[in-house]
C-alpha positions in Angstrom: 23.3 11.6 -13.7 21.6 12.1 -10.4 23.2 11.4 -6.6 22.4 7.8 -5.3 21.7 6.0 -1.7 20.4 3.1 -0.6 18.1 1.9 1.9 18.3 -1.9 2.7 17.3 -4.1 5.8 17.8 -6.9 8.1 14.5 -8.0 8.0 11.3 -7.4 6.3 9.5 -4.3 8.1 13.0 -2.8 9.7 11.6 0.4 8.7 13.3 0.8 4.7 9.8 2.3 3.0 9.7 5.2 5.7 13.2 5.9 6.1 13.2 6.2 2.3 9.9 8.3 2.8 11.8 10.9 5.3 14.7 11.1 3.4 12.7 12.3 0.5 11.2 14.9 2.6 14.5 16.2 3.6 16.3 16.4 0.5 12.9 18.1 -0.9 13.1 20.7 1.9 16.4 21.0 1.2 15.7 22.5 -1.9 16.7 19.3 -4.1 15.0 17.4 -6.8 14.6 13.7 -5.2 12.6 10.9 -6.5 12.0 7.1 -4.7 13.0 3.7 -6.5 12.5 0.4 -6.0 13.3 -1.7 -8.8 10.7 -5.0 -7.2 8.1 -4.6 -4.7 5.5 -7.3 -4.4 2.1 -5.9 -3.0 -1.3 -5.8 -2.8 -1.9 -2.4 -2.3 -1.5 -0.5 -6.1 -2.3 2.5 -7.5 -2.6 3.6 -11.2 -0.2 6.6 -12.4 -2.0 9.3 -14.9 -0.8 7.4 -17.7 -2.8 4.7 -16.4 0.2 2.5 -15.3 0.1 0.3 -12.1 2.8 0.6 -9.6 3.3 -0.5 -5.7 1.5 2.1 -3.2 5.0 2.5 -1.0 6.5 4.1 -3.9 3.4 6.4 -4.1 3.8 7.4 -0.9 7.5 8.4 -1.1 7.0 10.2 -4.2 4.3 12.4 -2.5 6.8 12.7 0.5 9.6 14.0 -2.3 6.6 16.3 -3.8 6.2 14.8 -7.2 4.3 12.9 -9.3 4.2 9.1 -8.8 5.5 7.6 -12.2 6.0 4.0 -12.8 9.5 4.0 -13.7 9.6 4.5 -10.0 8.5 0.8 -8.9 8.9 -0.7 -12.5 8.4 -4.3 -11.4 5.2 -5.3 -9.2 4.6 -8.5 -7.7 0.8 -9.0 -6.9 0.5 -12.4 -4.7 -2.3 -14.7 -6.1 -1.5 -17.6 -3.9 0.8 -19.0 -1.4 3.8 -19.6 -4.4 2.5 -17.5 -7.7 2.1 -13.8 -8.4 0.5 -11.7 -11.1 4.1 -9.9 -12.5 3.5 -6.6 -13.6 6.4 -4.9 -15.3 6.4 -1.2 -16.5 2.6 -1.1 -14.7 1.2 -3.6 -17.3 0.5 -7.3 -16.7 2.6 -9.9 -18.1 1.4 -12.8 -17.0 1.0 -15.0 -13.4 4.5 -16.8 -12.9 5.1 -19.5 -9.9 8.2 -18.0 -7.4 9.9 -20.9 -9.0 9.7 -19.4 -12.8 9.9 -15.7 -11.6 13.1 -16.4 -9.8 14.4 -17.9 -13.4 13.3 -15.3 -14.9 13.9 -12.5 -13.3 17.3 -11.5 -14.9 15.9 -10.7 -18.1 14.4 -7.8 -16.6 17.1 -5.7 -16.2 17.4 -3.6 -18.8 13.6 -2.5 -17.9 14.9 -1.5 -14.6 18.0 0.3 -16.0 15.6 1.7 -18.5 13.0 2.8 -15.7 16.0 4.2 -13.5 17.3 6.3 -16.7 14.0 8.2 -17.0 13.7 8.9 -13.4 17.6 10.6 -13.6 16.2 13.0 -15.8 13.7 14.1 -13.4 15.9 14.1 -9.9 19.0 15.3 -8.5 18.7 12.5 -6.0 17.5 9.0 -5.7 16.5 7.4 -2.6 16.5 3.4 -3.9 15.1 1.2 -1.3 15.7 -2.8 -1.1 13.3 -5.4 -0.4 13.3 -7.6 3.2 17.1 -8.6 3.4 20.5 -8.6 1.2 21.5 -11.8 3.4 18.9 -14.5 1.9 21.7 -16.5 0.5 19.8 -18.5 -1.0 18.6 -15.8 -2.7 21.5 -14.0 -4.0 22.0 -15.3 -7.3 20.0 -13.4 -9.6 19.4 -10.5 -7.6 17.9 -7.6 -8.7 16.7 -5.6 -5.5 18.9 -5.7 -2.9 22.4 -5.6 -3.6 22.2 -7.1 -7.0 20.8 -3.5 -7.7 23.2 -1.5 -5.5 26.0 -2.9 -7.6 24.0 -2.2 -10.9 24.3 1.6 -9.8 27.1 1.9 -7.6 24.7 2.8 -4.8 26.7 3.4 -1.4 24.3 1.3 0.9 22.5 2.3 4.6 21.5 -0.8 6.7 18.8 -0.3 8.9 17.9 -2.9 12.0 15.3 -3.0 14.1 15.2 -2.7 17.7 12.1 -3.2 18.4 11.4 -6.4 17.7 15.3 -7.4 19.9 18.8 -8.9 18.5 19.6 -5.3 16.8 23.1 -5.8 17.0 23.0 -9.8 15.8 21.0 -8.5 13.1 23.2 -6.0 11.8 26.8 -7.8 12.2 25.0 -11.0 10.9 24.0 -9.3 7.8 27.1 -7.9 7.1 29.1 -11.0 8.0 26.7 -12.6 5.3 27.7 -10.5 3.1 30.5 -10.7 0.4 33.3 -8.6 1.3 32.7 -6.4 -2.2 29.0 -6.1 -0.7 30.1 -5.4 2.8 32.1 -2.7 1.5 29.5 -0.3 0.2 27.4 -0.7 3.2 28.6 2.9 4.4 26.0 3.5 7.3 24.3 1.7 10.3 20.4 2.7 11.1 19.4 1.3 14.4 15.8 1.9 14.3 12.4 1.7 16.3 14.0 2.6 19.2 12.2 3.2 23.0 13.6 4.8 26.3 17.2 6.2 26.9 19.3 6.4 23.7 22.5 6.7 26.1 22.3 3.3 27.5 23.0 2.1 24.0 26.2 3.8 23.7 28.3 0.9 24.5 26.7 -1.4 22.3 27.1 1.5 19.5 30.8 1.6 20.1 31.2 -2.1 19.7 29.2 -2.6 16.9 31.0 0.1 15.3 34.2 -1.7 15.9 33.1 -5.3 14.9 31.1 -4.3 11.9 33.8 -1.2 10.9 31.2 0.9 9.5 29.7 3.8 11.6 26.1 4.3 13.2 24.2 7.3 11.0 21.5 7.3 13.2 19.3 6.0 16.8 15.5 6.4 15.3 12.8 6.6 17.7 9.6 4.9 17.5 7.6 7.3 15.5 3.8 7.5 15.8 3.7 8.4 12.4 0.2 7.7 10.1 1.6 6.6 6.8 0.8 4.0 3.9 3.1 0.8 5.2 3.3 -2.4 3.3 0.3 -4.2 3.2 2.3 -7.8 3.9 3.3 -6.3 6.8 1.0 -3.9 8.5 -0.7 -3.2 12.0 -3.4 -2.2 11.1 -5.5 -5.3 11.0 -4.7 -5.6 14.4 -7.7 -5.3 16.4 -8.6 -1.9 18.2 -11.2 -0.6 20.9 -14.2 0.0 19.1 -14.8 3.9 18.7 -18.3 5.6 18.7 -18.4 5.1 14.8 -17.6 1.6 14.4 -16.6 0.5 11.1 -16.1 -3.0 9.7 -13.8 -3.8 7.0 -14.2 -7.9 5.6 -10.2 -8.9 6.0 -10.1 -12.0 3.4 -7.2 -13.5 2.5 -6.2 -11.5 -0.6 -7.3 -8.3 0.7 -6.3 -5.4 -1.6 -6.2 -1.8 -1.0 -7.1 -1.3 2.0 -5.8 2.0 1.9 -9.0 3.2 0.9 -9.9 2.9 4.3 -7.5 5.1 6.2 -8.8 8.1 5.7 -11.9 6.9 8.4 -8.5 5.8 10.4 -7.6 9.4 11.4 -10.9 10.7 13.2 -10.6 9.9 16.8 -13.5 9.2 17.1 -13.8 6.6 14.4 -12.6 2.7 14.6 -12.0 0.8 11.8 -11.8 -2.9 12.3 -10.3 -5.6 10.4 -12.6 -8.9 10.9 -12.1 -12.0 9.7 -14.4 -14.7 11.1 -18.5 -13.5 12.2 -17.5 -13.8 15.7 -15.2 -10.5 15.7 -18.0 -8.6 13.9 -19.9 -7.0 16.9 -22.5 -4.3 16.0 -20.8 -2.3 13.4 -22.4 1.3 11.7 -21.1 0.2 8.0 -19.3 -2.6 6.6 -17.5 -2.4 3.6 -16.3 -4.7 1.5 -12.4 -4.2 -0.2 -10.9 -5.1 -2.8 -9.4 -8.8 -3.8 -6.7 -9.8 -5.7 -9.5 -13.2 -6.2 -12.7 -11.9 -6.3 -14.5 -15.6 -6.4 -12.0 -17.0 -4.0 -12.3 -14.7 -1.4 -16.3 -15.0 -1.7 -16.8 -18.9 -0.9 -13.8 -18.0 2.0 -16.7 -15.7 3.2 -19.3 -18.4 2.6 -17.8 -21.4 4.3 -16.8 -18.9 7.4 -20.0 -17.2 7.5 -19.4 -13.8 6.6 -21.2 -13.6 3.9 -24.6 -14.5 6.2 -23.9 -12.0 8.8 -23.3 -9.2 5.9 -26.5 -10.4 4.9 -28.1 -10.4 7.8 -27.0 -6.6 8.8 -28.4 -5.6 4.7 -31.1 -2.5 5.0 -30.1 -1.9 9.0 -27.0 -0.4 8.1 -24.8 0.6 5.0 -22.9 -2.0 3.6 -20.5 -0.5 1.1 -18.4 -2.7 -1.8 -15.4 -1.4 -3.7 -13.8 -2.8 -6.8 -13.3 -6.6 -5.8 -16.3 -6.2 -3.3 -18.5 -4.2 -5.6 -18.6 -7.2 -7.7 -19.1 -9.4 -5.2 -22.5 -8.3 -4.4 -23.4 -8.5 -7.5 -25.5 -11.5 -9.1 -22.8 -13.2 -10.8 -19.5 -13.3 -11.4 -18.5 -15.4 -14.9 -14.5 -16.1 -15.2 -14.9 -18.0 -18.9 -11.2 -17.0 -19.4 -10.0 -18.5 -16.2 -8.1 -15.2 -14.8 -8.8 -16.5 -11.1 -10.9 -20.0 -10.5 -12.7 -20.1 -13.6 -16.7 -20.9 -14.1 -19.3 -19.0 -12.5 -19.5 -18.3 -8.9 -23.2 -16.7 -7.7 -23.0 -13.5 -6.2 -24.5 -12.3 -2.7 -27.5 -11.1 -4.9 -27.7 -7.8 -3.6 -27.1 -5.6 -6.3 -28.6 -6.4 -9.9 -25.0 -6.2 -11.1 -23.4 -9.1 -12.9 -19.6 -9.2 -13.4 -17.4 -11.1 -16.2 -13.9 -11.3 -15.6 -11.3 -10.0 -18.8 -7.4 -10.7 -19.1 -7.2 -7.1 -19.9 -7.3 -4.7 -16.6 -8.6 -1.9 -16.3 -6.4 0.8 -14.9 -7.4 4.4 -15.2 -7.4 7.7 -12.8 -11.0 9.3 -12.8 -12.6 12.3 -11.4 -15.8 14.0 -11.2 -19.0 14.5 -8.8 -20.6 11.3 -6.8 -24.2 11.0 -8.7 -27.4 11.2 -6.7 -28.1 8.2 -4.4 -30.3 7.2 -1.6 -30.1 6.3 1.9 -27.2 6.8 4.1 -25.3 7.8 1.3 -27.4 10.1 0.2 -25.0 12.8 1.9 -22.7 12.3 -0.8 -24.7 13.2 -3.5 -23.3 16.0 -5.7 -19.7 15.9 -3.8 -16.8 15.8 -6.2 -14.5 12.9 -6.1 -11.2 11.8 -7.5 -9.7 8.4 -7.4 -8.8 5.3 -9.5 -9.7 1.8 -11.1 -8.0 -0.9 -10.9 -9.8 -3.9 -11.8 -9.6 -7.6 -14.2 -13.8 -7.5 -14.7 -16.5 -5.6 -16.5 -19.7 -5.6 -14.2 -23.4 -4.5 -16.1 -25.9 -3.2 -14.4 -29.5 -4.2 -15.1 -32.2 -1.9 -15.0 -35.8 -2.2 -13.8 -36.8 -3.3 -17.2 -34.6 -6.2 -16.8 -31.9 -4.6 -19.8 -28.4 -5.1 -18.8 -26.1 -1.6 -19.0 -22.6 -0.4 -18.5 -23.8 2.1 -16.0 -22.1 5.6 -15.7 -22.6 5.9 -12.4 -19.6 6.0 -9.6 -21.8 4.9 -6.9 -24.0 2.2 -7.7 -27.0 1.4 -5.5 -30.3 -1.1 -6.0 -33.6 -1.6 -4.8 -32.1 -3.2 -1.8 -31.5 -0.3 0.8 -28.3 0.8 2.2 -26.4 -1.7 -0.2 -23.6 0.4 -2.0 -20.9 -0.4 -4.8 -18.2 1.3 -7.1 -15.3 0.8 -8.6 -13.5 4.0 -7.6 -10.4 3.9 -4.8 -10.2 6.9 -3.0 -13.5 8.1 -3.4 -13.5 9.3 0.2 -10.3 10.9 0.9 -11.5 14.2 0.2 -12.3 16.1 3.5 -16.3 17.0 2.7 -16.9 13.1 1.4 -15.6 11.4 5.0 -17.0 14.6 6.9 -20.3 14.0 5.4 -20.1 10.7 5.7 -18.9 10.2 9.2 -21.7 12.9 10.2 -25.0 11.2 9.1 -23.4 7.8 10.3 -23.1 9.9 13.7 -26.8 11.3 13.3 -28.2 8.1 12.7 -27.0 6.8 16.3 -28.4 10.1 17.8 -24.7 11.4 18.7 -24.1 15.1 19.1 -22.9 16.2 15.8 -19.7 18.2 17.0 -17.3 19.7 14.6 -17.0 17.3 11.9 -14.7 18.8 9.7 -11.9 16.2 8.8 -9.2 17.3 6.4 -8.7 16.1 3.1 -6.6 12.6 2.9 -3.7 14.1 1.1 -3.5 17.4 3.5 -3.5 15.0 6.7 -0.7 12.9 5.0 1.3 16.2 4.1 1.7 16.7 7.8 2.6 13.3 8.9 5.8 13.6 6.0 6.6 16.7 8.0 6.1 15.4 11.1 8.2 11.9 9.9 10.8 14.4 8.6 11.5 16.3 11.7 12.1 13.1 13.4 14.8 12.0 11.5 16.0 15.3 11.0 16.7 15.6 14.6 18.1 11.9 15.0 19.8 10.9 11.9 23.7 12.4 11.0 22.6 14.4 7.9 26.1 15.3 7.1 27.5 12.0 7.3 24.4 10.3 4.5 24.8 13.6 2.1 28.4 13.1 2.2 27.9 9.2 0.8 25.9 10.9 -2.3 27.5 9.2 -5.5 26.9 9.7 -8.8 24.8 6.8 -10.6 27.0 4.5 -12.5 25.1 1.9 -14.7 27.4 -1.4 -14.8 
């Protein structure tokens, strides 16, 4: 049986995915087998194990924090948001069907044993577990049926450290309201206070400390600064769609409404001299050097939200004076067509942009695959990126053909697709720029074809640059956490 803790919040975004991330970097450096777990997580933002099994990114990221393979028994239950009250439910990384909050929330209980099965296989790869909750153990009106926040820490008699944020004020309501939410056998294995996010003088919170200590009866593990750190965050909850000064390179990424992995994009996020900028209406889109267009969790949807807020004409508009890049979701929606006979999102036919011959038919089965290999040979801009390996994954509900000159229609092998149109890219592959020589090359001819000096280009690769910020989110908490007190809570896993 491996060693247990628990992250849990106040609040959605108090800071559980990267305290989970740090403490996986710590016990690894420690010289310990740790793995991440997180029995729910509803996101966007997936990714698609070697087995080609789909899980949550945030669990992705802490297993590359902890040094190991991301496996699905890691996140074994994903919640994909298709609208404002149903989610595509994803359980062991395969679909099982859309469900309404109302029926998932019925439902829920019966997946238990998957999670006790998922959390068996990961003891017998870990010495340590770092299990993280989801927003807050004190939705009441959530409580029965529980299967994430304490509902779980009871399944594995995990002790339990509550983290608050600072930042955004009422720290110390937060806190002692939680616990006093709490029932007493729940308050009890809270064994830790996290006050986190914190600016200025950590002193002048000493007297708060020492009453919260004595009204809540549990001890304060740790003061956590704000950390400038450059990590995957959760896409419900994320600052990077906030808009930024436009940089030199000024790229624009179409923010629709279900928006999905945008993670693809930070890897043009950590050049200086690179902006990338979330737009969601034509008046925000300004004079951009390439526009992509992300993936969707509704392809057809999100492509009349473009068409009724103009969008789509001003990507039209910019077509053959600059690149205009889709990936999975995107991809299809410059095709021709997209055909949903099976009724997977609106159902019907929605018409493409029209600006690659590619037509798209959407299938209940996904598609869910890692893939590797060298970027074929393309023109224009992208052109640099001809014969540079890449390495990614698919993730996607349709089968797009391309048609040929001769008018045949084709499963087409290539990973970049491009058409007679110029400058008008597609592909299916996420990741396909995080290696260092792909966004250097990239960010390069984009910087040549506004006459800018070329410099020293050289950007690392996307996994190297995210080693460093584990390190650097690691020695943070190293420095302002009491280590001794959280490896002294360690417990061994006990399955109720």
């Amino acid at each position: 049986m491996a060693k247990v803790i628990m992250v849990q919040g106040t609040m959605s975004g108090a800071g559980k995915s990267l305290i989970v991330a740090g403490l996986c970097r710590i016990m690894r450096r420690d010289g310990y087998r740790v793995a991440p777990f997180k029995s729910q997580n509803m996101a966007l933002n997936s990714f698609v194990t070697k087995e080609g099994l789909e899980m949550g990114r945030a669990q992705v990221m802490q297993a590359e924090a902890a040094g190991i393979e991301p496996l699905v028994c890691m996140n074994p239950i994903l919640l994909k948001p298709t609208d404002h009250t149903g989610s595509q439910v994803i359980v062991n990384g395969r679909v099982i069907g859309n469900m309404s909050a109302r029926d998932y929330f019925a439902y829920k209980r019966k997946l238990i044993p998957d999670i006790v099965k998922a959390f068996h296989r990961l003891e017998e790869r870990a010495d340590m577990i770092v299990i993280e909750g989801a927003g807050s153990p004190a939705e009441i009106n959530l409580r029965e049926n529980d299967i994430v926040n304490m509902g779980l820490a009871e399944l594995v008699d995990a002790p339990v450290l509550l983290v608050g944020d600072i930042d955004r004020g009422g720290v110390f309501a937060q806190l002692l309201g939680t616990l006093m939410l709490l029932r007493e056998e729940e308050r009890d294995r809270v064994k830790g206070l996290l006050i986190n996010k914190f600016r200025g003088d950590a002193s002048l919170l000493t007297s708060g400390i020492e009453i919260l200590e004595k009204k809540g009866g549990i001890p304060v593990a740790g003061v956590i600064p704000y950390m400038e750190i450059d990590l995957e965050d959760e896409d419900s909850l994320t600052d990077r769609f906030v808009k930024k000064k436009q940089g030199k390179i000024d790229i624009v990424v179409i923010r629709y409404p279900r928006i999905s992995n945008f993670t693809d994009f930070n890897v043009f996020a950590q050049i200086p001299e690179v902006s990338v900028r979330y737009v969601t209406s034509a008046a925000e889109f300004g004079c951009p050097d390439l526009v992509f267009l992300p993936g969707s969790k509704n392809t057809t949807g999100d492509l009349n939200w473009m068409r009724r807020n103009g969008l789509e004409e001003k990507v039209k508009g910019l077509v053959g004076k600059i690149p205009v890049c889709g990936i999975c979701g995107g991809y299809q929606m410059l095709g021709e067509e997209i055909t949903d006979s099976e009724g997977m999102e609106s159902g019907g036919a929605v018409k493409g942009m029209g600006l690659l011959p590619v037509t798209t038919k959407l299938q209940k089965e996904k598609v869910r695959r890692q893939v590797q290999g060298t970027i074929n040979r393309i023109s224009g801009t992208f052109s640099v990126l001809s014969g540079l390996a890449y390495a990614g994954y698919e993730i996607h509900m349709g089968r797009s053909r391309l048609y040929s000159d001769d008018g045949v229609a084709h499963v087409t092998e290539e990973v970049l697709v491009g058409g007679e149109i110029p400058e008008v890219y597609g592909t299916y592959v996420h990741g396909i720029f995080d290696k260092g020589e792909t966004v250097s090359a990239l960010v390069g001819e984009l910087a040549r074809k506004k006459g800018l000096v070329p410099g020293n280009r050289a950007c690392m690769d996307y996994r190297e640059y995210k080693e460093k910020q584990y390190d650097k989110l690691a020695d943070i908490l190293t420095e302002h956490l009491d280590r001794e007190h959280i490896y002294g809570l360690l417990r061994k896993a006990h399955i109720r």
